[in-house]
C-alpha positions as CSV (number, residue, x, y, z in Angstrom):
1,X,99.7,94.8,137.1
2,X,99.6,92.7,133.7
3,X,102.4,89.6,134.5
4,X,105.3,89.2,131.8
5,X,103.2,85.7,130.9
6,X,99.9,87.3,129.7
7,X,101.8,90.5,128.0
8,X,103.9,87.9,125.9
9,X,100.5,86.4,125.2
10,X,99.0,89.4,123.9
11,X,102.1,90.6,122.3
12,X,102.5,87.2,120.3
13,X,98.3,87.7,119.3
14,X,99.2,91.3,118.5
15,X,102.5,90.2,115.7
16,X,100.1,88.6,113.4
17,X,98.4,92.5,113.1
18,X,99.9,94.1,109.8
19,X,102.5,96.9,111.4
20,X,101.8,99.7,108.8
21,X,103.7,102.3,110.8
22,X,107.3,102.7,110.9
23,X,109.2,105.1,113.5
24,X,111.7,107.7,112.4
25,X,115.5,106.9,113.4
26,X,116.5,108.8,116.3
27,X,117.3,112.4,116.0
28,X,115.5,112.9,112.7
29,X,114.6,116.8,112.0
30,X,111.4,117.4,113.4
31,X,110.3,120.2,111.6
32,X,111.8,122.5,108.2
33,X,110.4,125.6,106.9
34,X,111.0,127.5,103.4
35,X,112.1,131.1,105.3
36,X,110.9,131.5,108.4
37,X,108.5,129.1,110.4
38,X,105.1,130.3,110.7
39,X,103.9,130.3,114.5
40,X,102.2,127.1,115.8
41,X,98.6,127.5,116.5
42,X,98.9,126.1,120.2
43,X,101.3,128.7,120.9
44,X,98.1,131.3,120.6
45,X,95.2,129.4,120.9
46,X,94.3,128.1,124.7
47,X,91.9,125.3,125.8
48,X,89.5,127.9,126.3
49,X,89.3,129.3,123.1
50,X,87.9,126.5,121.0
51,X,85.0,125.1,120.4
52,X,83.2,122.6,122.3
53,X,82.8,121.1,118.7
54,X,84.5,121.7,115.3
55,X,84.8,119.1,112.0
56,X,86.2,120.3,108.4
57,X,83.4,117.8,107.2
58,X,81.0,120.8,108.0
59,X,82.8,123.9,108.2
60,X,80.5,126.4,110.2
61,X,81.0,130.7,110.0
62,X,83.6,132.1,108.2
63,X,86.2,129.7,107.5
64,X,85.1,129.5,103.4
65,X,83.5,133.0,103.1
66,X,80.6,132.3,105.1
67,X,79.2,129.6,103.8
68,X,77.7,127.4,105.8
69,X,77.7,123.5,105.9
70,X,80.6,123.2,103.3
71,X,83.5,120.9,103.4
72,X,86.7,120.6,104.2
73,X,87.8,117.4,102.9
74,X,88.7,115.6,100.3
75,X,87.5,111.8,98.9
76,X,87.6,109.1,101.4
77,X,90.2,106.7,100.2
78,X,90.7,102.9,100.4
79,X,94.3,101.6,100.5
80,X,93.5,97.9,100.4
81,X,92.4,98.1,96.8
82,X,93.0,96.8,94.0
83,X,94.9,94.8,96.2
84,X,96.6,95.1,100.3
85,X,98.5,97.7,100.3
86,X,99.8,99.1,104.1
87,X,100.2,102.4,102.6
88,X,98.3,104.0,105.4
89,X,101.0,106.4,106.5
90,X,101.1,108.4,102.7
91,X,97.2,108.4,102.5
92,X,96.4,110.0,105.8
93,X,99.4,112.4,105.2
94,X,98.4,113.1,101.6
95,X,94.6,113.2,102.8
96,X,95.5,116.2,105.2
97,X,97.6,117.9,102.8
98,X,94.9,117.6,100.3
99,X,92.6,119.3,103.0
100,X,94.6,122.3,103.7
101,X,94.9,123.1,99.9
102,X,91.1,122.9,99.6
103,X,90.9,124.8,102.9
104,X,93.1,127.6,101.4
105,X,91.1,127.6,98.4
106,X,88.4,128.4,100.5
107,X,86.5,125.4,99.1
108,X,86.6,126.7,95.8
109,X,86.9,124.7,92.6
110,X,87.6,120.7,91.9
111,X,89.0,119.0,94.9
112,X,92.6,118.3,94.6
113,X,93.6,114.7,95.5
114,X,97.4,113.9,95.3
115,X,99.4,111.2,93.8
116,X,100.0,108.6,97.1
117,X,101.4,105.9,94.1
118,X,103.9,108.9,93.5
119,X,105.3,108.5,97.3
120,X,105.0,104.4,96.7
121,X,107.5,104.6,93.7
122,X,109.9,107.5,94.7
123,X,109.5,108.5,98.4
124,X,112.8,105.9,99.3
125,X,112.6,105.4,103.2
126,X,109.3,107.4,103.3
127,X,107.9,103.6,103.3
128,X,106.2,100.9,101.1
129,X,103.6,98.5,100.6
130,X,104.5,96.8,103.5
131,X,104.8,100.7,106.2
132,X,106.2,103.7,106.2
133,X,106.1,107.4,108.2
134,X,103.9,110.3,107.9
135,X,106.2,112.9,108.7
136,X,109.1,111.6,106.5
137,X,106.2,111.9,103.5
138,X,106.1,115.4,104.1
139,X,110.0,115.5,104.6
140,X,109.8,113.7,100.8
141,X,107.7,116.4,99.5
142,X,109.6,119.7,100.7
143,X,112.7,118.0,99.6
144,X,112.1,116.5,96.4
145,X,110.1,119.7,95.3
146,X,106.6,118.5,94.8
147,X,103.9,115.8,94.8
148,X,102.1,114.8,91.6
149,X,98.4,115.2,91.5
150,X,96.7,111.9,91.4
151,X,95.3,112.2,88.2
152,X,98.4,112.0,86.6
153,X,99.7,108.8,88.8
154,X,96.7,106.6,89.8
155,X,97.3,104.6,93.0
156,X,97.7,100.5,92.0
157,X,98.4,99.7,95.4
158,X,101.9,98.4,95.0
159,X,105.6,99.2,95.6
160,X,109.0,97.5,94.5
161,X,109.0,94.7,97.2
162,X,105.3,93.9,97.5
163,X,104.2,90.6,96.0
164,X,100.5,91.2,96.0
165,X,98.2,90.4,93.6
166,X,99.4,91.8,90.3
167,X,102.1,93.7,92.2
168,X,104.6,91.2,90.5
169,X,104.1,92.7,87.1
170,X,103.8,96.1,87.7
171,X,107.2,98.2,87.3
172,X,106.8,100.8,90.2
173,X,110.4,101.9,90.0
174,X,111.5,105.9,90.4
175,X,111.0,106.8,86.9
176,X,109.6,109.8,84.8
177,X,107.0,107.0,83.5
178,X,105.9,106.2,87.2
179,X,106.0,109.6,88.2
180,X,103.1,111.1,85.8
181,X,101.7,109.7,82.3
182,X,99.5,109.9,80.0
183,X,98.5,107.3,77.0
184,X,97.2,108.1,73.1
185,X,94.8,105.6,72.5
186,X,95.0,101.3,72.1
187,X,97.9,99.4,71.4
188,X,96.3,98.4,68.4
189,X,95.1,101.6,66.7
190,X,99.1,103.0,67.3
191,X,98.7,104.7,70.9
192,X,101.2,104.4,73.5
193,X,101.6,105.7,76.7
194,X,104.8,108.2,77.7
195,X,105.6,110.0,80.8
196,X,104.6,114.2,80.8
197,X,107.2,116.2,81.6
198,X,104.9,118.9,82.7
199,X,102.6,118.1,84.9
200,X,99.8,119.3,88.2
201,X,102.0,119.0,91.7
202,X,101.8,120.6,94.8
203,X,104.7,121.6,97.4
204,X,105.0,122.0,101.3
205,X,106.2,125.3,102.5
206,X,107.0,123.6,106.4
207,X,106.4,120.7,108.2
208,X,106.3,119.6,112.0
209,X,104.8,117.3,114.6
210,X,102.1,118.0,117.5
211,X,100.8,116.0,120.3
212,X,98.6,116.6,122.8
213,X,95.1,117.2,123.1
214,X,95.1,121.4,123.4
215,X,98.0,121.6,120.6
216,X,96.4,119.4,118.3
217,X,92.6,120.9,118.8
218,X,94.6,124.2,118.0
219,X,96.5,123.0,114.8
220,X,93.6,121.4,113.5
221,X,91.1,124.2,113.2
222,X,93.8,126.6,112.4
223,X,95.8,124.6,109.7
224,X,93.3,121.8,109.0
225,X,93.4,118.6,109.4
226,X,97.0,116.2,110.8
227,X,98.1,112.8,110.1
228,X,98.6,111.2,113.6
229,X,99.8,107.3,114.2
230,X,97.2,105.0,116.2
231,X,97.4,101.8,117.7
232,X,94.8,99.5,115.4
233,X,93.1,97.3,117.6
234,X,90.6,94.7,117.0
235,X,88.1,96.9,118.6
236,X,88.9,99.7,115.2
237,X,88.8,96.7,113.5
238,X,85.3,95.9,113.9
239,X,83.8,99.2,114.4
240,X,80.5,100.0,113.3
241,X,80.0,103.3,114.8
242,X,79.6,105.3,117.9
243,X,82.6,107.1,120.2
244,X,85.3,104.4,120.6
245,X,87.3,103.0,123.9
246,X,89.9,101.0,124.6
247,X,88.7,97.1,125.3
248,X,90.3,95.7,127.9
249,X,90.5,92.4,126.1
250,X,92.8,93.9,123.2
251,X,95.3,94.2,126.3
252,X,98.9,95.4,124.8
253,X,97.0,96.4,121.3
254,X,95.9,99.3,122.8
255,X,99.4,101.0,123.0
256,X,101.0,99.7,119.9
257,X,101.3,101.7,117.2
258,X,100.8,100.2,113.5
259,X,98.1,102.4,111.4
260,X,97.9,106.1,110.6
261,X,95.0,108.2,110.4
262,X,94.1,111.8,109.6
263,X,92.2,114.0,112.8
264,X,89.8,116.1,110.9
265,X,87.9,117.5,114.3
266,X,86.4,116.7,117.4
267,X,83.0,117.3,119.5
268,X,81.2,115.8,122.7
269,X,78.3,113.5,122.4
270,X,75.8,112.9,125.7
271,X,75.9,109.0,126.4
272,X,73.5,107.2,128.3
273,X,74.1,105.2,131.0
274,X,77.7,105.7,130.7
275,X,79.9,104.0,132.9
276,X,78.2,103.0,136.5
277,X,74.6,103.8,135.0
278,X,75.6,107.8,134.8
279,X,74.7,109.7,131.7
280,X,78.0,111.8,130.2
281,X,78.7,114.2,128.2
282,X,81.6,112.0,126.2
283,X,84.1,114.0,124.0
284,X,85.7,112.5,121.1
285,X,88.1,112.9,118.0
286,X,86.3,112.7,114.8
287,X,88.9,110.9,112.3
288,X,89.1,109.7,109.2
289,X,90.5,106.0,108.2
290,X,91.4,105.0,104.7
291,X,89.5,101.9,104.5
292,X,86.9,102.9,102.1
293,X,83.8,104.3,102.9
294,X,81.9,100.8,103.4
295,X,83.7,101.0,106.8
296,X,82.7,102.3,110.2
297,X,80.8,106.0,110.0
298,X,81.1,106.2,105.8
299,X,84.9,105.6,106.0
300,X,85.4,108.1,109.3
301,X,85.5,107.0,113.4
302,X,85.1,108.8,116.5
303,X,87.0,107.8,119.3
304,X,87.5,109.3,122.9
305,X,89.4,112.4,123.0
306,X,91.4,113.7,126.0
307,X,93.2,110.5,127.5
308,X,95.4,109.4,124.4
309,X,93.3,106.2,123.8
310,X,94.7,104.3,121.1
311,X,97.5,106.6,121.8
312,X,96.2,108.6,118.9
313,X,97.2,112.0,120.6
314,X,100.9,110.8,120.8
315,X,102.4,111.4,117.4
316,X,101.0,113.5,114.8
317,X,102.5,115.3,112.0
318,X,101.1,118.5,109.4
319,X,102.5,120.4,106.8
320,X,101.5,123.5,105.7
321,X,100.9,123.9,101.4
322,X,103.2,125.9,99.4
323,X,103.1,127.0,96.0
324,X,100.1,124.3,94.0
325,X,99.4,124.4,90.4
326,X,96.1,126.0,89.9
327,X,96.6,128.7,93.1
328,X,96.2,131.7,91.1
329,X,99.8,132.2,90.3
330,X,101.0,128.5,89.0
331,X,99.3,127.9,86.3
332,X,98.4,124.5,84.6
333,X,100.8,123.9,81.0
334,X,97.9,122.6,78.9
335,X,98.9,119.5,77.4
336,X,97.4,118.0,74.7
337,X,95.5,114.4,74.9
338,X,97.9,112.6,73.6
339,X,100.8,114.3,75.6
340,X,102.5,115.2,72.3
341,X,103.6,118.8,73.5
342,X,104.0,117.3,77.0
343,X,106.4,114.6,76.7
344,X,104.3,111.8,74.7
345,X,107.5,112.0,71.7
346,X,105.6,108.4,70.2
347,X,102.7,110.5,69.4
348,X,104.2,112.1,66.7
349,X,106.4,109.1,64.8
350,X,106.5,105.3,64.5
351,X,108.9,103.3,65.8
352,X,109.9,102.5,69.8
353,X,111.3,106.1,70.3
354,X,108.7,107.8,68.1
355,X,109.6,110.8,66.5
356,X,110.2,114.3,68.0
357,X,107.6,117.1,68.1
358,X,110.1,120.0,68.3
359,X,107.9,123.0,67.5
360,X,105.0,121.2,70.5
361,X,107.9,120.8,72.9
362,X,109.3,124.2,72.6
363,X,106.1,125.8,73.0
364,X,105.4,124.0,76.0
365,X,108.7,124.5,78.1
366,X,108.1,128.7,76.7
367,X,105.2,128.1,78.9
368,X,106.3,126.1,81.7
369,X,109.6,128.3,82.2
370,X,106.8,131.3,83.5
371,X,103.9,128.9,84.9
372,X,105.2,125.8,86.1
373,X,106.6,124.9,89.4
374,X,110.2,123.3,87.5
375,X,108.2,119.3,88.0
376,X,109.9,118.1,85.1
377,X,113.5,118.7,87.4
378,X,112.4,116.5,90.3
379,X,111.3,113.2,90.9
């Protein structure tokens, strides 16, 4: 039994880690579907059924038509650039999402990476720079109507409170400006930049939480990949490949919670020499960080599956994609390059408002009001 002298210790060591995950308030919802909830996975899918080894990174038999060897996932992404940023929580979250939407598309066609500067400026008490919650991104999503897609909102790595770098003289505020843009050209030839009020989003249909090794083995090669809350030790830290344990000299690090990271699958790896000499057959969670993919195994970790190390299988969270522009029904509105029929109104005047580009903008919300999913309504 640890005395109350050497956890105090530990726990003082463990402040100076940057918490980057911040709990829900008691008796948040839990889960929200559009209609009725879809069954969960675990509910139909025993221990027994699954694979000794499965990863979206190499999806094997059917899952995209047959093909075999393809991927599942999107870009690796790194949330400490071009400055710190603990935006962990919206990146694994919006990682996963992205996944699923590629999984539904079977794989087909560019990969869709969504807008995690989008959550930074509008997602409220989603979180910040400095942590937030993966479930209440989700939560964001369903009820603000959509996510833009990153193209349209670049991640700068900053949010109204954080002082970082060139944080300080970047508006990130909840406006149509920081929610998707475009820009004309230089300053100096008579560009500008506007916000588009059409623009590439995505929606969640439902959302919920699973823990557990069985229900989360279950959700993730049903559904795809989850976002799930992990204890960042030292140990993660410094990790330069291979299954991952629990070191006994991170003491209390090991069970608190301050990083979130995205399951994408899971396997078993024969060790040697094990523990006491023995050779094992080790099984492990293959996950992906967002530390860029200069880090541990090209940006992804495995760590030991089964006993809630790092008490990764405690808290994880998935959503399921709704309606996305470019699924076959939502179409894209075509703007032009200079946003002109799309919300740029400076591309077609001088002055600081510009001029209006009536017969442009009409033609574009004709098209919207049949293809669009209504972005220009939300934030």
């Amino acid at each position: 039994m640890r005395t109350s002298a050497s956890v105090m210790l530990l726990a003082a060591g463990a402040l100076a880690r940057n918490n980057e995950y911040i709990p829900r308030p008691k008796g948040s919802k839990t889960r929200d579907c559009t209609g009725e909830c879809s069954p969960e996975p675990h509910t139909y899918l025993a221990m027994h059924q699954l694979p000794t080894k499965f990863t979206w990174g190499e999806v094997q038999g059917e899952q995209f038509g047959g093909q075999q060897g393809s991927s599942g996932l999107t870009m690796i992404l790194n949330q400490h650039i071009p400055q710190y940023c603990g935006s962990c929580w919206a990146h694994a979250t919006l990682s996963a999402l992205g996944d699923r939407i590629k999984i539904k598309r079977r794989g087909r066609g560019a990969d869709i990476n969504l807008a995690v500067q989008h959550v930074l400026n509008c997602g409220g008490d989603a979180g910040s720079c400095h942590g937030g919650n993966p479930l209440s991104v989700y939560e964001w999503i369903k009820a603000n109507g959509h996510i833009a897609y990153a193209s349209a909102n670049p991640y700068l790595a900053c949010s109204v409170e954080s002082t970082a770098g060139w944080c300080e003289h970047v508006n990130t505020s909840c406006k149509p400006f920081n929610i998707a843009r475009t820009c004309s050209g230089f300053d100096e030839s008579g560009g500008s930049c506007s916000a588009l009020t059409h623009y590439p989003n995505a929606t969640v249909a439902e959302y919920g939480v699973v823990m557990g090794e069985q229900k989360i083995m279950a959700e993730v090669i049903e559904r795809g990949p989850v976002a799930c809350s992990v204890a960042a030790t030292d140990a993660l830290d410094n990790y330069e490949g291979g299954i991952l344990e629990e070191d006994p000299a991170d003491g209390s690090q090991n069970w608190m919670v301050n990083h979130v990271v995205s399951i994408v699958g899971w396997g078993e790896e024969l060790v040697k020499n094990y523990k006491n000499g023995q050779d094992k057959m080790v099984p492990y969670w293959h996950v992906r960080n967002s530390w860029g993919e200069h880090w541990g195994e090209m940006g992804f970790f495995r760590v030991v599956r089964g006993s809630n190390a790092f008490m990764l299988e405690d808290d994880c969270a998935w959503a399921v994609p709704g309606r996305f522009t470019g699924d076959g029904e939502n179409m894209n509105v075509p703007c032009h390059e200079n946003g002109d029929n799309c919300g740029n109104t400076h591309a077609c005047g001088s002055g600081e408002s510009g001029g209006e580009c009536p017969e442009q903008q009409q033609a574009a919300r004709k098209q919207s009001s049949s293809h669009s999913l209504d972005a220009n309504e939300r934030h």
